[in-house]
DRENDRENSE-695691 format. One record per residue (C-alpha): x negated, y, z; residue in three letters. Coordinates in Angstrom, 2 decimals, decimal comma. Last residue first. Example, Ala and Ser with C-alpha at 12.3 -4.5 7.8 and 13.67 -1.06 7.14 Angstrom:
BEGIN
       xx       yy       zz  rest
   -13,67    -1,06     7,14   SER
   -12,30    -4,50     7,80   ALA
***
This chain:
BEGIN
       xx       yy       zz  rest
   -21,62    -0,07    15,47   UNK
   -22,48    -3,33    12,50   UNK
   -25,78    -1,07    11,65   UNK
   -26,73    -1,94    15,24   UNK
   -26,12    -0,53    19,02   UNK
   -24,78    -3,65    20,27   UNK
   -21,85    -5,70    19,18   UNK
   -19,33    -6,54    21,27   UNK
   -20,09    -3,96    24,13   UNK
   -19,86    -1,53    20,55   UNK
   -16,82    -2,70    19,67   UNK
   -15,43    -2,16    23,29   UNK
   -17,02     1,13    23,47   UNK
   -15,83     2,08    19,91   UNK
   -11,91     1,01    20,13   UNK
   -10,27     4,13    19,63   UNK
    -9,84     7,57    21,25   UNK
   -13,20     8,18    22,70   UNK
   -15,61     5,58    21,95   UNK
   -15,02     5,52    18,44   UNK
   -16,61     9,04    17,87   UNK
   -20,17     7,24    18,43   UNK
   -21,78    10,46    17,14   UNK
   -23,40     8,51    14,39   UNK
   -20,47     7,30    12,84   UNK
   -18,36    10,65    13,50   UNK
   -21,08    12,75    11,80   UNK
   -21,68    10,21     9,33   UNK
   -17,48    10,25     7,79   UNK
   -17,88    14,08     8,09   UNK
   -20,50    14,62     6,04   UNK
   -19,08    12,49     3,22   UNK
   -15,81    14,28     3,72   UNK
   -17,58    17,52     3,18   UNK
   -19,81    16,03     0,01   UNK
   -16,37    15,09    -1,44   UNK
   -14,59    18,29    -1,09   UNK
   -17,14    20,66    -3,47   UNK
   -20,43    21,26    -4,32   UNK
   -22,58    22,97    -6,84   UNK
   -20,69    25,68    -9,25   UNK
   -18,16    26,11    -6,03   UNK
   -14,58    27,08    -7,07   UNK
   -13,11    23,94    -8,00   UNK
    -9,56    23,45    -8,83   UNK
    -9,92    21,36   -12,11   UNK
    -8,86    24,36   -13,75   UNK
   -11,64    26,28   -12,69   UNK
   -14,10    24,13   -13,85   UNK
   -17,33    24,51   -11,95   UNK
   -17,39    20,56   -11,03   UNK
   -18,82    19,02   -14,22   UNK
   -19,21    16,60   -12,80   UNK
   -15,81    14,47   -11,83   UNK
   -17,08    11,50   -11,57   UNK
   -20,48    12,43   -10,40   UNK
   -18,39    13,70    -7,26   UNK
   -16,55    10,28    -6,97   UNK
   -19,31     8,14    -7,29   UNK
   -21,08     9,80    -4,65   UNK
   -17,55    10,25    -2,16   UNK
   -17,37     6,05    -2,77   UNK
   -21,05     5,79    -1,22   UNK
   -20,37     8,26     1,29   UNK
   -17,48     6,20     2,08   UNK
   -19,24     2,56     2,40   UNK
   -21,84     5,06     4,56   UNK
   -19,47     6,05     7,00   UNK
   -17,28     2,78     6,72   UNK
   -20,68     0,67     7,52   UNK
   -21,54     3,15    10,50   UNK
   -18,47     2,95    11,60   UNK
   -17,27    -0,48    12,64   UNK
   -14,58     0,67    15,32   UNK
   -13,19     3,27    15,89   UNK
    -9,20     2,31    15,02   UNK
    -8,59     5,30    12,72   UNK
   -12,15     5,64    11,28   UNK
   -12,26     1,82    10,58   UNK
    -8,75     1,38     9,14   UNK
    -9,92     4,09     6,82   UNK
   -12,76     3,27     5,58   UNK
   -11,17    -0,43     5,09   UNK
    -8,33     0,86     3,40   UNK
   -10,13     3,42     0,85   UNK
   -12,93     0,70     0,27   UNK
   -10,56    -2,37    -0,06   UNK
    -8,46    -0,03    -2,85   UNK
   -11,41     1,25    -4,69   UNK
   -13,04    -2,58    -4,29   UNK
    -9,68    -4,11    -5,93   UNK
    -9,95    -1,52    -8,55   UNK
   -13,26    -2,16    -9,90   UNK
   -12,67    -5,79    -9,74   UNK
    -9,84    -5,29   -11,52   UNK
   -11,73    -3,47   -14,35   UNK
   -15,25    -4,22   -14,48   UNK
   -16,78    -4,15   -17,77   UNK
   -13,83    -1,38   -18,78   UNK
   -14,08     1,04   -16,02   UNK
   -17,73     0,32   -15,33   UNK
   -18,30     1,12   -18,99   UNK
   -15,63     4,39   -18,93   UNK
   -18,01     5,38   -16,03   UNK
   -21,30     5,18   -17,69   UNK
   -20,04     6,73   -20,34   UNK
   -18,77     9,81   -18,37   UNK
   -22,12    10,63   -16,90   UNK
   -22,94    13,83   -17,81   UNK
   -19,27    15,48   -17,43   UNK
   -16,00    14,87   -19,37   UNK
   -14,90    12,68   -16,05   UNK
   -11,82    11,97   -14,24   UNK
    -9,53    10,04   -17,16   UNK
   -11,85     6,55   -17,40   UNK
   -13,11     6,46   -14,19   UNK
   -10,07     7,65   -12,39   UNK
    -8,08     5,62   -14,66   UNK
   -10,11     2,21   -14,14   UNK
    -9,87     3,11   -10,19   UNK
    -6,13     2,97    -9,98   UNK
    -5,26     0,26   -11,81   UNK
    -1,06     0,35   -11,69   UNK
     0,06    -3,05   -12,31   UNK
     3,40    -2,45   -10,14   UNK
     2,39    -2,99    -6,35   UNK
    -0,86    -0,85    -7,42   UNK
     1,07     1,71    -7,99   UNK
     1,20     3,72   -11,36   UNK
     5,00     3,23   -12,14   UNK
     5,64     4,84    -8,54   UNK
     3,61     8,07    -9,58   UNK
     0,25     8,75    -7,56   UNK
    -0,69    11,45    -5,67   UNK
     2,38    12,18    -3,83   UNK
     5,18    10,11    -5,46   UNK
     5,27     6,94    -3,47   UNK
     3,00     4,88    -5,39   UNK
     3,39     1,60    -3,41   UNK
    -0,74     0,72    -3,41   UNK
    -1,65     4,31    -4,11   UNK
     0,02     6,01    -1,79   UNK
    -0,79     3,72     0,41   UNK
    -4,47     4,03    -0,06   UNK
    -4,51     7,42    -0,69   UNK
    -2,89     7,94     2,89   UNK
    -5,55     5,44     4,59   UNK
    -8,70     8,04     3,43   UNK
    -7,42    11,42     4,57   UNK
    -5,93     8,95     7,81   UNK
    -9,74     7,97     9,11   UNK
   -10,98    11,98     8,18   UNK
    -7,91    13,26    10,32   UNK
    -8,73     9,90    13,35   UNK
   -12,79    10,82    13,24   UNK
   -12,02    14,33    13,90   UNK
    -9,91    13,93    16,13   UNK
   -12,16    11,77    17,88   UNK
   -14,83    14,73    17,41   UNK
   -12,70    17,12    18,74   UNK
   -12,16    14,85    22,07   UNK
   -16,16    14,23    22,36   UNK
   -16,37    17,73    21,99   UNK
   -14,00    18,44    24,94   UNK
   -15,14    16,27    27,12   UNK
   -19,12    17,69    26,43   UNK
   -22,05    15,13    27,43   UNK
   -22,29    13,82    24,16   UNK
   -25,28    11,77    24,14   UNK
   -24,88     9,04    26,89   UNK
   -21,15     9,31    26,64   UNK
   -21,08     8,41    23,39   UNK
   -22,22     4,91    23,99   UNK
   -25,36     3,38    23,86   UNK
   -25,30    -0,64    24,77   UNK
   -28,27    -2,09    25,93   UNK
   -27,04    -1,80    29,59   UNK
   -28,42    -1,72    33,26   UNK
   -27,63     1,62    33,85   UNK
   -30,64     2,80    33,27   UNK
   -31,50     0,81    30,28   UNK
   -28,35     2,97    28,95   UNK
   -29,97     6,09    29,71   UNK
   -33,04     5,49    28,17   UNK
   -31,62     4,65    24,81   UNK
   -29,60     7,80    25,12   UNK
   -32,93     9,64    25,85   UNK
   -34,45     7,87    22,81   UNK
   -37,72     9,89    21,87   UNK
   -38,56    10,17    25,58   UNK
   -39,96    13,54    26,12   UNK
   -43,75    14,08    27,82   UNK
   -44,19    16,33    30,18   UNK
   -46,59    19,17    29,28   UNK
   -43,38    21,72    28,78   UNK
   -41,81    20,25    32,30   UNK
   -44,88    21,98    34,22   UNK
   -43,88    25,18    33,43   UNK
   -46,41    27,87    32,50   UNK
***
């Protein structure tokens, strides 16, 4: 039997390899080891970055896409309060049409900062791991939203899940996969910052 299967594995390699080189800072070098998977996850990172920047701007001018220009932002549009309020027949619809009408602006003005700020951070690479889990946080709130998600005319197929638990997925991946180092400004964020929740 090999002698490397009694040898005892560091449970941070990446960790490891940074103290090696004199460092505290991981980057995605240390645990991607692939060029070309650290290249298709910065694409990655920049497609989910922009799926969340378009909305925004769409939303903010309404330029006809997703949202009509009498329901921008720019022109009193309130963007979150109709989501809330229009998304949902489902088990929690209540609750939303309260936040929707307790919270109103405030409930817009956090939709907006959300979908620009997740966004900003996926496309630049920098600040991830609070824009991954700021977005899978907004994705949650969006899928109860719009429970019940088996209705075929709402364009769902799948009984269980759907879009939002993909992009939620796919906002952590690139977080935790240090995706800003390669195509953005990860390895300078994280020299600036370390290998905490701010990363």
């Amino acid at each position: 039997m090999s002698a490397n299967l009694h040898t005892p594995v560091k449970d941070d390699v990446a960790v490891d390899r940074a103290a090696a080189r004199g460092e505290g800072t991981v980057f995605q070098t240390d645990i991607i080891h692939s060029s070309l998977v650290r290249k298709l996850l910065a694409f990655m990172r920049i497609l989910i970055g922009w799926t969340f920047m378009w909305p925004f701007v769409d939303k903010l001018f309404g330029l006809g896409y997703g949202t009509a220009s009498e329901a921008a932002v720019v022109n009193g549009g309130a963007p979150a309060q109709g989501y809330m309020i229009n998304a949902t027949s489902g088990p929690f619809k209540e609750v939303f049409v309260w936040m929707a009408e307790t919270f109103g602006g405030l409930a817009d003005f956090l939709f907006m900062f959300g979908l620009f700020g997740i966004g900003l951070a996926m496309l630049t690479g920098a600040g991830l791991k609070i824009a991954a889990w700021g977005g899978t946080l907004l994705m949650a709130f969006m899928y109860l939203a719009a429970l019940p998600i088996g209705q075929a005319n709402a364009g769902f197929t799948n009984p269980i899940t759907d879009s939002h638990w993909i992009e939620a997925i796919v906002l952590l991946v690139a977080a935790y996969t240090l995706s800003g180092d390669t195509w953005g400004l990860g390895r300078w964020w994280g020299e600036k910052v370390g290998n905490g929740w701010l990363r």
